[in-house]
C-alpha atoms as one frame of an Amber mdcrd trajectory, in Angstrom:
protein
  22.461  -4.671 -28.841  20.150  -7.025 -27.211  16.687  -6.306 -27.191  14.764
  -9.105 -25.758  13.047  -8.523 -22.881  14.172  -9.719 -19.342  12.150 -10.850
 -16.570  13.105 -11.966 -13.164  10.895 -14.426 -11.420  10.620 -15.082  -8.189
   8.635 -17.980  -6.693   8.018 -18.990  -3.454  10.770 -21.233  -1.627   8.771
 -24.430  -1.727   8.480 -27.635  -4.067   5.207 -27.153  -5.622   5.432 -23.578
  -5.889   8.716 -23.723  -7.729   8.168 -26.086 -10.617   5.158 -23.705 -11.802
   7.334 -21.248 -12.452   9.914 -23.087 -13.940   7.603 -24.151 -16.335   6.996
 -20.797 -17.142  10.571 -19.546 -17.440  10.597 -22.479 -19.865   7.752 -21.661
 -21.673   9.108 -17.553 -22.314  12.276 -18.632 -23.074  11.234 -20.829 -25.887
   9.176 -16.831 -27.070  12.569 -15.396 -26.957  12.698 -13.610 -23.447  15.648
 -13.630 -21.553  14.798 -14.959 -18.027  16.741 -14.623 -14.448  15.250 -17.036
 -11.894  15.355 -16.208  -8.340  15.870 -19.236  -6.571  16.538 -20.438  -3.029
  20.204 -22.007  -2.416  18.687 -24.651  -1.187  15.795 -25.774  -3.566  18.856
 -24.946  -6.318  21.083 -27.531  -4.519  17.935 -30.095  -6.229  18.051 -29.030
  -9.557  20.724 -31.506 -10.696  19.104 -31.155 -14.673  20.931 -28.053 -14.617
  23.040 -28.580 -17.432  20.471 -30.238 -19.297  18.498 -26.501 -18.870  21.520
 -24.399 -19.575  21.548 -26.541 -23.127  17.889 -26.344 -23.811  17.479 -23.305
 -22.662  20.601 -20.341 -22.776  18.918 -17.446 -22.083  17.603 -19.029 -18.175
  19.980 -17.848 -15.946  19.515 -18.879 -12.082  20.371 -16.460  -9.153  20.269
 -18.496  -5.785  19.539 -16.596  -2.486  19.215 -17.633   1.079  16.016 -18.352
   2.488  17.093 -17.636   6.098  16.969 -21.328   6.970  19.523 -24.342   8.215
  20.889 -26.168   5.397  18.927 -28.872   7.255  16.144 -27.770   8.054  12.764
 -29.987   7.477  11.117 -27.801   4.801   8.882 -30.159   3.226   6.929 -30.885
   6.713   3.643 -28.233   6.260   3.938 -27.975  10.348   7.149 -26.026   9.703
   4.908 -23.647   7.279   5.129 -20.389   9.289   8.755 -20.826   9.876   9.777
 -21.036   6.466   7.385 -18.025   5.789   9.032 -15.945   8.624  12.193 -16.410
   7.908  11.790 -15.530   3.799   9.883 -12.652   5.033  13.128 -11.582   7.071
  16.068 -12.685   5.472  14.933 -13.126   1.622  12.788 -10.360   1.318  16.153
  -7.659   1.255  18.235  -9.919  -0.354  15.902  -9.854  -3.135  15.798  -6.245
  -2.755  19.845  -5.917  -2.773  19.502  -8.367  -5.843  17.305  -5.688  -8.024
  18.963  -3.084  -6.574  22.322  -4.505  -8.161  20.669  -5.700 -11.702  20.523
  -1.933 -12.167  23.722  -1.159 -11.365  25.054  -3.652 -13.653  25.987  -1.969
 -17.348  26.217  -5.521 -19.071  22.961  -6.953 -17.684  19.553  -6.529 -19.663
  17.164  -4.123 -17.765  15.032  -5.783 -16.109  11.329  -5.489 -18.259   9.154
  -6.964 -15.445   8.594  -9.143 -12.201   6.970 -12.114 -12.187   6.556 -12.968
  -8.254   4.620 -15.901  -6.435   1.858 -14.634  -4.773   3.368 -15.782  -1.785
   6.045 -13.291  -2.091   4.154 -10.226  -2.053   7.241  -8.698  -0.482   8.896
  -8.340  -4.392   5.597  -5.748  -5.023   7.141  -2.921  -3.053  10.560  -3.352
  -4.557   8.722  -3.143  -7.922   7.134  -0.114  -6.684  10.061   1.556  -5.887
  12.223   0.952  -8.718   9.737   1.517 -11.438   9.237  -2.205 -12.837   6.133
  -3.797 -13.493   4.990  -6.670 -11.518   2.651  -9.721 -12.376   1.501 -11.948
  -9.896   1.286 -15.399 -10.284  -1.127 -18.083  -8.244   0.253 -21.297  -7.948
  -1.775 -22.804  -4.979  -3.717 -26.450  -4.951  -7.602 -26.598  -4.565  -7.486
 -26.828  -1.086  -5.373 -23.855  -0.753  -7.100 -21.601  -3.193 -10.589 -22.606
  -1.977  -9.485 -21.170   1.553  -7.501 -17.841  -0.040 -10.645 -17.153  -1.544
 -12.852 -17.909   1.757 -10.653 -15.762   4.623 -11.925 -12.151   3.392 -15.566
 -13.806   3.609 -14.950 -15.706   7.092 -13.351 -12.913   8.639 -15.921 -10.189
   7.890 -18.360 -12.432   9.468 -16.607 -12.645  12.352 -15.905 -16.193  12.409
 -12.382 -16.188  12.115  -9.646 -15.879  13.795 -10.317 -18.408  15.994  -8.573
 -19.825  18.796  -6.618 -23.323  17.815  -8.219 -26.520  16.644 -11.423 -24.882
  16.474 -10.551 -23.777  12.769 -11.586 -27.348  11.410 -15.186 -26.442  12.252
 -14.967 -24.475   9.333 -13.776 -27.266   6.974 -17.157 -28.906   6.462 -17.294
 -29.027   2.680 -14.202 -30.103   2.511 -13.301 -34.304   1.740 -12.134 -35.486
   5.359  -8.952 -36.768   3.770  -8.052 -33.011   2.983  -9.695 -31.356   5.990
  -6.811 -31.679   8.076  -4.328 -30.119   5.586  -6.499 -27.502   4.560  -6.784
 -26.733   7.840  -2.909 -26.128   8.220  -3.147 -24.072   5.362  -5.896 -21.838
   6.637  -3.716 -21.242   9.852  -0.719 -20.240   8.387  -2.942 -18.237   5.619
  -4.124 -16.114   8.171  -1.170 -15.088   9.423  -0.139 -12.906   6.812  -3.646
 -13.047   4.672  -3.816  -8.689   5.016  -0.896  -7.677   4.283  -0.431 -10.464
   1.053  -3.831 -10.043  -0.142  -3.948  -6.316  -0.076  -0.472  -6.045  -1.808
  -2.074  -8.135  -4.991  -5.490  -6.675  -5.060  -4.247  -3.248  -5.392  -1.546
  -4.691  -8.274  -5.196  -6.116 -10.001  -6.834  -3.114  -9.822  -4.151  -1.380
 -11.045  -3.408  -3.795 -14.469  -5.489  -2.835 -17.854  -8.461  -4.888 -18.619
């Protein structure tokens, strides 16, 4: 019987947050763990080294769901940000959940041993809640976007955000003005959903042994 432990990972449905995480479905395989990647039909549609990965790697096994977006819809454009977010938030987030759900149903399949989510998909902690399975999260944001992560708790308990449109760049200062415009973007949409995200992985940190 096969013993080696399974984890499903789950990143974000963007470029740069996806090739993190493949990199680290690579890097357990190669220790022996047997890995399920939850990918978005779309982003999969890119992947044309699949072969290739099926060689080099047998035990990563892909599982493409929907995002909830047009086949041809302009995902790359940052401006389009909060739409992609919405729409994993309502159509990924429970077919992710019906996707668990049926790994343990499944007889043949190796149990799942743990989660590995994006931190952007906080959604996959309460599924991981409810069905027992530990979760790790994992941070795969640029400087720009992990300085302002880290800044929102601060700025909002001050009371200087939220803020009311293009007013937000006053708060980019520090910042190099060739990246004040994007970190800006990313603040927005960061706000959006900062509370209910950043809660979600705090109380998995507080939770893990030191």
């Amino acid at each position: 019987m096969d013993r080696r432990p399974h984890v499903l990972m789950l990143p974000f449905p963007a470029q740069g947050h996806l090739k993190p995480l493949l990199n680290l479905a690579k890097f357990l395989c190669d220790a022996g763990f047997h890995v399920t990647f939850v990918n978005s039909d779309h982003n999969h549609r890119f992947l044309t080294n699949l072969p290739a990965l099926s060689t080099r790697f047998p035990t990563l096994h892909f599982e493409p769901i929907s995002d909830g977006l047009p086949k041809d819809y302009p995902r790359e454009n940052i401006a389009n940000l909060p739409e992609l977010r919405s729409s994993v938030k309502k159509v990924m987030k429970p077919l992710f959940g019906d996707l668990l759900i049926n790994f343990s149903r499944r007889s043949h399949e190796l149990p799942i041993t743990c989660i590995i989510a994006d931190v952007a998909t906080s959604f996959a902690i309460d599924f991981a809640k409810e069905l027992g399975i530990p979760i790790f999260m994992f941070q795969v944001f640029g400087a720009a976007s992990l300085w302002s992560f880290f800044c929102l708790p601060k700025l909002v308990e001050e009371g200087q955000l939220p803020v009311e449109g293009s007013n937000t760049r006053k708060l980019l200062g520090v910042m190099p003005e060739g990246r004040r415009s994007d970190a800006g973007k990313v603040v927005e949409v960061m706000l959006e959903g900062h509370r209910s995200d950043a809660g979600k992985v705090a109380d998995v940190l507080e939770k893990m042994p030191e």
